[in-house]
KOLMARGU-727427 format. One record per atom (N, C-alpha, C, O, CB): residue number from 0; residue in three letters; atom name; z, x, y. Coordinates in nm, 3 decimals. Last residue first. Glycine has a CB too. Layout:
    k    r   a       c3       c1       c2
  NUM  Ala  CA        Z        X        Y
...
END
This chain:
    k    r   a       c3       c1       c2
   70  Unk   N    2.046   11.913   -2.230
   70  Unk  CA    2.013   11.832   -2.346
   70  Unk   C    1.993   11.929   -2.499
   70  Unk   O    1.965   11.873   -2.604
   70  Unk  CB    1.866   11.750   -2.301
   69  Unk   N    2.286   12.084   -2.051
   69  Unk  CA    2.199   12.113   -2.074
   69  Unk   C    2.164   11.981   -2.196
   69  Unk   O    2.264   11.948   -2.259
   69  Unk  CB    2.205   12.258   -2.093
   68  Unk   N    2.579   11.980   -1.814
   68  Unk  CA    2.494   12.039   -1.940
   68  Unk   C    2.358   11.980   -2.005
   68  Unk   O    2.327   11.860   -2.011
   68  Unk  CB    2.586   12.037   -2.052
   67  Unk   N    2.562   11.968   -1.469
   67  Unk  CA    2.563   11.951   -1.632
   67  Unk   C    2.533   12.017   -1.723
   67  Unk   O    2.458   12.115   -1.715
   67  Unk  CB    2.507   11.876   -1.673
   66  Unk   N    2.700   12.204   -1.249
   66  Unk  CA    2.601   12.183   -1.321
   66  Unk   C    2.632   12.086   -1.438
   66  Unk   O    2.728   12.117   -1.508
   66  Unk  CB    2.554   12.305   -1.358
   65  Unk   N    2.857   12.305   -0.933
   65  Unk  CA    2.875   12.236   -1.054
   65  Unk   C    2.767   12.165   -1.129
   65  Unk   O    2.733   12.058   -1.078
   65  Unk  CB    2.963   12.151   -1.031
   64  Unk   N    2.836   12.648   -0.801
   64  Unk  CA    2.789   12.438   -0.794
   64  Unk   C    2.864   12.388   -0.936
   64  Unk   O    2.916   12.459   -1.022
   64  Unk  CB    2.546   12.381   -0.818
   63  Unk   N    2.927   12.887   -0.824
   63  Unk  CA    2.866   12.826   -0.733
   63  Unk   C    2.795   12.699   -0.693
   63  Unk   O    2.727   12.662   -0.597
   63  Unk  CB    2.816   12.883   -0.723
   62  Unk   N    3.091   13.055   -0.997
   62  Unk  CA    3.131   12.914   -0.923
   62  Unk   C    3.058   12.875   -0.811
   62  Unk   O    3.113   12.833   -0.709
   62  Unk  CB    3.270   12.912   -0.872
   61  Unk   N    2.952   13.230   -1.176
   61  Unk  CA    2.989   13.261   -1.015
   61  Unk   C    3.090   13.148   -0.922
   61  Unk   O    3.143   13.164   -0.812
   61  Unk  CB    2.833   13.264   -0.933
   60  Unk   N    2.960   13.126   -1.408
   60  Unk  CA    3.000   13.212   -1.408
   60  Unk   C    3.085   13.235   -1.244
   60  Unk   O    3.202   13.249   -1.208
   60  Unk  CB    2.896   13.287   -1.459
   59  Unk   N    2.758   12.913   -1.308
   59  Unk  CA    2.942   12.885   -1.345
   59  Unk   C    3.000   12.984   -1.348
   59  Unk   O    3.111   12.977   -1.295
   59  Unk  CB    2.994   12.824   -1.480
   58  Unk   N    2.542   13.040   -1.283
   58  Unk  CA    2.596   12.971   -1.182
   58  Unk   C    2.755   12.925   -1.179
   58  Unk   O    2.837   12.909   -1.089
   58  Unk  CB    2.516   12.864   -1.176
   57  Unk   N    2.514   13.134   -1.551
   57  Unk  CA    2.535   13.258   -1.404
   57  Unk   C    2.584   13.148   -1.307
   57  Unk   O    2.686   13.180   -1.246
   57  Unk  CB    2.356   13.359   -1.324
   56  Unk   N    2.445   12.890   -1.664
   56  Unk  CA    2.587   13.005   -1.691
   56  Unk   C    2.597   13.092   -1.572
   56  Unk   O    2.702   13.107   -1.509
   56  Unk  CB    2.568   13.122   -1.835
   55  Unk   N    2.219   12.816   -1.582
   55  Unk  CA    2.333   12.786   -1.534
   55  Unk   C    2.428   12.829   -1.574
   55  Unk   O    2.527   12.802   -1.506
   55  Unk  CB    2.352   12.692   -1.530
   54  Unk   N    2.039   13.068   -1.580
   54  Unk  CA    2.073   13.029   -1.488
   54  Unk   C    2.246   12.957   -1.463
   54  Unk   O    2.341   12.992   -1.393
   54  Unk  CB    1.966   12.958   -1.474
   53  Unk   N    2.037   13.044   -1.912
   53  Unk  CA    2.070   13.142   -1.837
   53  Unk   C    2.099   13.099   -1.668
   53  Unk   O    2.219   13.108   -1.644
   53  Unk  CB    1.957   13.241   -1.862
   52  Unk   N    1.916   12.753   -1.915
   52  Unk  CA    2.063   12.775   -1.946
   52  Unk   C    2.150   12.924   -1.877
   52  Unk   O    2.259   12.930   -1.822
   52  Unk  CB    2.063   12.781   -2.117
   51  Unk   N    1.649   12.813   -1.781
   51  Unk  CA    1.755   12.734   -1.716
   51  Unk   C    1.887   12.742   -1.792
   51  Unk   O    1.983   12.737   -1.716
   51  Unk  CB    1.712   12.589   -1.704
   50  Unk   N    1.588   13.028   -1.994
   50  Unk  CA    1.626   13.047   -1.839
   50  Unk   C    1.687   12.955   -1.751
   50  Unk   O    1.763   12.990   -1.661
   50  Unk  CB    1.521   13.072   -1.771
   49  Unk   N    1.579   12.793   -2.211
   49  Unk  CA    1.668   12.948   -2.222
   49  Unk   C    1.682   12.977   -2.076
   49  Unk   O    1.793   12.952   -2.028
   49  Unk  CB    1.576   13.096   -2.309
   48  Unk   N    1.363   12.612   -2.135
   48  Unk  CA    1.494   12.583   -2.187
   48  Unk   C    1.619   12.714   -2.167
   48  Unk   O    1.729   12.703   -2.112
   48  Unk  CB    1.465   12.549   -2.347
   47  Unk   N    1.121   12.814   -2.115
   47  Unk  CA    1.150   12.763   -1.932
   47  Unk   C    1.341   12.705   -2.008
   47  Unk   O    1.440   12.747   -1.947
   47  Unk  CB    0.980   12.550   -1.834
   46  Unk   N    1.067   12.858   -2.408
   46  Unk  CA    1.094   12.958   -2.268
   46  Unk   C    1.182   12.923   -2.145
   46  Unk   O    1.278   12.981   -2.094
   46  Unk  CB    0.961   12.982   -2.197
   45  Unk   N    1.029   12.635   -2.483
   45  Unk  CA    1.187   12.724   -2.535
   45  Unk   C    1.185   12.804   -2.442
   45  Unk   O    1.290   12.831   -2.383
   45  Unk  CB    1.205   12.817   -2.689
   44  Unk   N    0.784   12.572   -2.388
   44  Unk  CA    0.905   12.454   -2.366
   44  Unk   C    1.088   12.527   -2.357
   44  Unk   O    1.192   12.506   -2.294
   44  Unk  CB    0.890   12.330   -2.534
   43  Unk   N    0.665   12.801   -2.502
   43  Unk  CA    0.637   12.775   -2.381
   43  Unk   C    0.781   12.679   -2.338
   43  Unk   O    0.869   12.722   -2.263
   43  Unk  CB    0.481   12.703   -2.374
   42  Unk   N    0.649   12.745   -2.775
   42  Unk  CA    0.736   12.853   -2.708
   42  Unk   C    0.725   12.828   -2.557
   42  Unk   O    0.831   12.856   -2.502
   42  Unk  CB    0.686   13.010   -2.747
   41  Unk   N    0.536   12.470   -2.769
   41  Unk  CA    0.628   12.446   -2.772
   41  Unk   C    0.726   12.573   -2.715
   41  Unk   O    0.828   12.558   -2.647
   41  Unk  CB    0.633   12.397   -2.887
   40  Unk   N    0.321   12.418   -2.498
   40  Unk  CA    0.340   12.464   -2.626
   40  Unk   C    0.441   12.465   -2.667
   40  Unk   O    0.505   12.457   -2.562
   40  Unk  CB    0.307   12.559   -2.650
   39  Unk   N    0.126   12.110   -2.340
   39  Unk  CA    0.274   12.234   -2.336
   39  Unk   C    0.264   12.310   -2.450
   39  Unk   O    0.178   12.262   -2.524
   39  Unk  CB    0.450   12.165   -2.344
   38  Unk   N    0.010   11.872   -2.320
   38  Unk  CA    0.001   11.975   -2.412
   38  Unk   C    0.073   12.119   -2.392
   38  Unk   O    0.043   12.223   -2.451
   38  Unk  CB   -0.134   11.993   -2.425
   37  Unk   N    0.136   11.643   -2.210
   37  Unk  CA    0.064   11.726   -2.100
   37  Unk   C    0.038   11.857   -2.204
   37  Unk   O    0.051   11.963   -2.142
   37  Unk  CB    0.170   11.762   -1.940
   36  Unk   N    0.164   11.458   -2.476
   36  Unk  CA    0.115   11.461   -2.338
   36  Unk   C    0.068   11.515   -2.258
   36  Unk   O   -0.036   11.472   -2.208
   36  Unk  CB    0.153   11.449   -2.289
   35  Unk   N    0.231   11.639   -2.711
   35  Unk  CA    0.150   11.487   -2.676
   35  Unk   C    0.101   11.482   -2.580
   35  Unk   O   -0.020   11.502   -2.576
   35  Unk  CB    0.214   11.368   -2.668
   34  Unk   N    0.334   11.971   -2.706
   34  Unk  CA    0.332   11.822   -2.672
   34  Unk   C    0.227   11.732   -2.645
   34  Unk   O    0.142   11.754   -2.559
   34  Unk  CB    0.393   11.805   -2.578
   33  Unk   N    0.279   12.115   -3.003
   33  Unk  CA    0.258   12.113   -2.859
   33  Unk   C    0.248   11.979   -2.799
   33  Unk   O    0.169   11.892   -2.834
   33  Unk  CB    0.140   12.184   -2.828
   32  Unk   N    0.269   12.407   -3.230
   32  Unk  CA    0.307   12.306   -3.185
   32  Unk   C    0.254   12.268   -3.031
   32  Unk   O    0.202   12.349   -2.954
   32  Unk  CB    0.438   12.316   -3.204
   31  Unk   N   -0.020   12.579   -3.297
   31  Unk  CA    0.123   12.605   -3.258
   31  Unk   C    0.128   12.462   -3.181
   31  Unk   O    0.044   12.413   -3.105
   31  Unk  CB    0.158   12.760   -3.158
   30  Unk   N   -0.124   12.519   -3.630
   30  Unk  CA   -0.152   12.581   -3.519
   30  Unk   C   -0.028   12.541   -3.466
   30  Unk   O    0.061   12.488   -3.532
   30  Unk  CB   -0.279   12.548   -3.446
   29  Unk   N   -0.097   12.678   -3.970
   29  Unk  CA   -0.046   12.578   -3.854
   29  Unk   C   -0.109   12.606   -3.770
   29  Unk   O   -0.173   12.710   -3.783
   29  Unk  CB    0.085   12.574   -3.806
   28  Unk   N   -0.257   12.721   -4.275
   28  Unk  CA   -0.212   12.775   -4.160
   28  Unk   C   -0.187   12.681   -4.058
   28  Unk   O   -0.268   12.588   -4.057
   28  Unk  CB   -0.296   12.866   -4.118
   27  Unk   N   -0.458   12.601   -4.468
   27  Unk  CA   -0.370   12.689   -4.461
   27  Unk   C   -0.272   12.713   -4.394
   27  Unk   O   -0.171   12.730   -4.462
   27  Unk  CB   -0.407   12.756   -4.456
   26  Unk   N   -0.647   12.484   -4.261
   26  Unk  CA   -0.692   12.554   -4.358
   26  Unk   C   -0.580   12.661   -4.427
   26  Unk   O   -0.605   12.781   -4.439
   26  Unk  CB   -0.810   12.618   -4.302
   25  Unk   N   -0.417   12.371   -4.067
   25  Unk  CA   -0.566   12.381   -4.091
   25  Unk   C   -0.616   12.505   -4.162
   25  Unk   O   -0.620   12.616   -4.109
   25  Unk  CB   -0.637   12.374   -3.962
   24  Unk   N   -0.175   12.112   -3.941
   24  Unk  CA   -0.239   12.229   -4.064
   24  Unk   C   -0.386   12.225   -4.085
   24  Unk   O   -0.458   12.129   -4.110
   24  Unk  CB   -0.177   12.201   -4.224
   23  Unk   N   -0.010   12.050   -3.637
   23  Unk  CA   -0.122   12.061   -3.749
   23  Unk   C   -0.127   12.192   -3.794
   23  Unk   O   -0.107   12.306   -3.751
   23  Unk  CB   -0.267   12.023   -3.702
   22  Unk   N    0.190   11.923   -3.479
   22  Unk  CA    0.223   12.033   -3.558
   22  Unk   C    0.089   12.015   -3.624
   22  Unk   O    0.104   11.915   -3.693
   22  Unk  CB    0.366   12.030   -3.650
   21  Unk   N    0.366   11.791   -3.180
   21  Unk  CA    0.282   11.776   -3.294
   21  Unk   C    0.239   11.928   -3.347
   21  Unk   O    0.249   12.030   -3.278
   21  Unk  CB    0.152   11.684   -3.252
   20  Unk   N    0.639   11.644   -3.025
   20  Unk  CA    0.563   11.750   -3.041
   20  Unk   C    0.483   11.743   -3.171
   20  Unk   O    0.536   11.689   -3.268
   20  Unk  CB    0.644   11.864   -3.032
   19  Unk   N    0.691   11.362   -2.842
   19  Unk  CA    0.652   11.379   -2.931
   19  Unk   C    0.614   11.516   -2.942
   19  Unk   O    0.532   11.538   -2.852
   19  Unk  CB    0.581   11.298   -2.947
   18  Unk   N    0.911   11.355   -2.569
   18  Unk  CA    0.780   11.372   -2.601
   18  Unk   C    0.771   11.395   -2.773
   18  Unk   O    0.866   11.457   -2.821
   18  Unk  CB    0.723   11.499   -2.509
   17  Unk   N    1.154   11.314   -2.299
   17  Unk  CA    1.118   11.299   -2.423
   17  Unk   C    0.997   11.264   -2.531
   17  Unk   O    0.989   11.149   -2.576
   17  Unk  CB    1.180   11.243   -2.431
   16  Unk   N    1.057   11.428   -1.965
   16  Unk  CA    1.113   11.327   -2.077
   16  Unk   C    1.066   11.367   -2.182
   16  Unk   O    0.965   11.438   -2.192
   16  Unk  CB    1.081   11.183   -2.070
   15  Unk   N    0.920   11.654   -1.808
   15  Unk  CA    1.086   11.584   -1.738
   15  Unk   C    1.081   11.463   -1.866
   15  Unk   O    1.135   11.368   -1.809
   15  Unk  CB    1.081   11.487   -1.510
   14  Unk   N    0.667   11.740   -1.874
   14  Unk  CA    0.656   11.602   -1.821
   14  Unk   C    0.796   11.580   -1.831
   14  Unk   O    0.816   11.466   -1.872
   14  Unk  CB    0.559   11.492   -1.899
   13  Unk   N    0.793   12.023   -1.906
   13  Unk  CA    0.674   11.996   -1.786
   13  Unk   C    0.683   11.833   -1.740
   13  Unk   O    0.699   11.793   -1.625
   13  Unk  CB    0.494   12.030   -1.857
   12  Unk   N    1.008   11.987   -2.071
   12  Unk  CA    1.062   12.039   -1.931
   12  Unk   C    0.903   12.048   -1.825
   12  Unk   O    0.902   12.073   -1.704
   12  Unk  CB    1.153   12.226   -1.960
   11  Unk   N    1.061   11.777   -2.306
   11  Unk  CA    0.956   11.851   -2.241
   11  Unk   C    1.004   11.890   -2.068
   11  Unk   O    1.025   11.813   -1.975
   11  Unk  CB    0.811   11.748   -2.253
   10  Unk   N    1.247   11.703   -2.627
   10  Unk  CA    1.257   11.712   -2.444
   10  Unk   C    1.145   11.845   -2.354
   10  Unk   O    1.160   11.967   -2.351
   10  Unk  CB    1.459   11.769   -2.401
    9  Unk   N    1.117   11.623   -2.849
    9  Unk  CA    1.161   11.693   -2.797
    9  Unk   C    1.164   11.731   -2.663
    9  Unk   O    1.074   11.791   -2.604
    9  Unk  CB    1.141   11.746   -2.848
    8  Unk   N    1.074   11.482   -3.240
    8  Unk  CA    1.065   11.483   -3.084
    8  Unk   C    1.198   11.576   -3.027
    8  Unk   O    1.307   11.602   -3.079
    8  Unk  CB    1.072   11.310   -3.020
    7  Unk   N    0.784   11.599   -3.413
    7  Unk  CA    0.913   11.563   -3.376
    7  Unk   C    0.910   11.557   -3.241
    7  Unk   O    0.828   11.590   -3.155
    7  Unk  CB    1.016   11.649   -3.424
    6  Unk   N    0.490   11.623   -3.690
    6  Unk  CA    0.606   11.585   -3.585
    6  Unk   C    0.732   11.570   -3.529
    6  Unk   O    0.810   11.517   -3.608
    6  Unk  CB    0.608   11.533   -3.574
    5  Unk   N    0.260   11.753   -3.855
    5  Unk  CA    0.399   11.719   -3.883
    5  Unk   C    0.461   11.651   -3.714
    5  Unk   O    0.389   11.709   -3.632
    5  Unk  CB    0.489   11.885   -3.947
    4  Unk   N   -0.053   11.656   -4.000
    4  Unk  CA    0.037   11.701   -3.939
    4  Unk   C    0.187   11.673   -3.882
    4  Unk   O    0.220   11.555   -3.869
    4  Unk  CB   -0.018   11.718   -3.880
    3  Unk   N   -0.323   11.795   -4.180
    3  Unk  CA   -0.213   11.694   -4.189
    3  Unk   C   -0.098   11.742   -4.036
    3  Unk   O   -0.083   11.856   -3.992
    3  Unk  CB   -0.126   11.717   -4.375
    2  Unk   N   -0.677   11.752   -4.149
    2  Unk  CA   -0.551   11.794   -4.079
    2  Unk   C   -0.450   11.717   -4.128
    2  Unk   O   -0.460   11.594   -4.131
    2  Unk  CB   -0.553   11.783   -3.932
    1  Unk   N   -0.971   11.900   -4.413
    1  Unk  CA   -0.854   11.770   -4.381
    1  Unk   C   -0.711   11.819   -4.277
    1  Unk   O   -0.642   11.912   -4.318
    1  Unk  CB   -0.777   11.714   -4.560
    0  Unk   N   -1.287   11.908   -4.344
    0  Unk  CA   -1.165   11.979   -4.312
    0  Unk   C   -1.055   11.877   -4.285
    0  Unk   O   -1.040   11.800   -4.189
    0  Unk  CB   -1.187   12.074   -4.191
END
């Protein structure tokens, strides 16, 4: 059973830095991305990304701190 697999990189909100995400093919079919390191998934990564942006819009919205922006 041969794996090929694809890669990129992408800011991991479990290990706080920049991670390799990996992508294999097996028999056809992908399995679901997932970081190098602490193996995160990637919807998992887009999840926690979206609620902190949601957050900080509500926070500007409200003027209640001053936030950076998002990576």
């Amino acid at each position: 059973m041969k794996r090929e697999g694809m890669e990129k990189v992408m800011y991991c909100y479990y290990c706080k830095a920049d991670t390799i995400y990996k992508k294999y093919r097996q028999n056809n079919s992908y399995t679901e991305s997932h970081c190098s390191v602490c193996e995160a998934k990637e919807w998992q990564n887009k999840v926690i990304y979206q609620e902190i942006k949601k957050w900080i819009e509500f926070n500007r919205e409200k003027g209640l701190m001053e936030l950076p922006d998002l990576k």
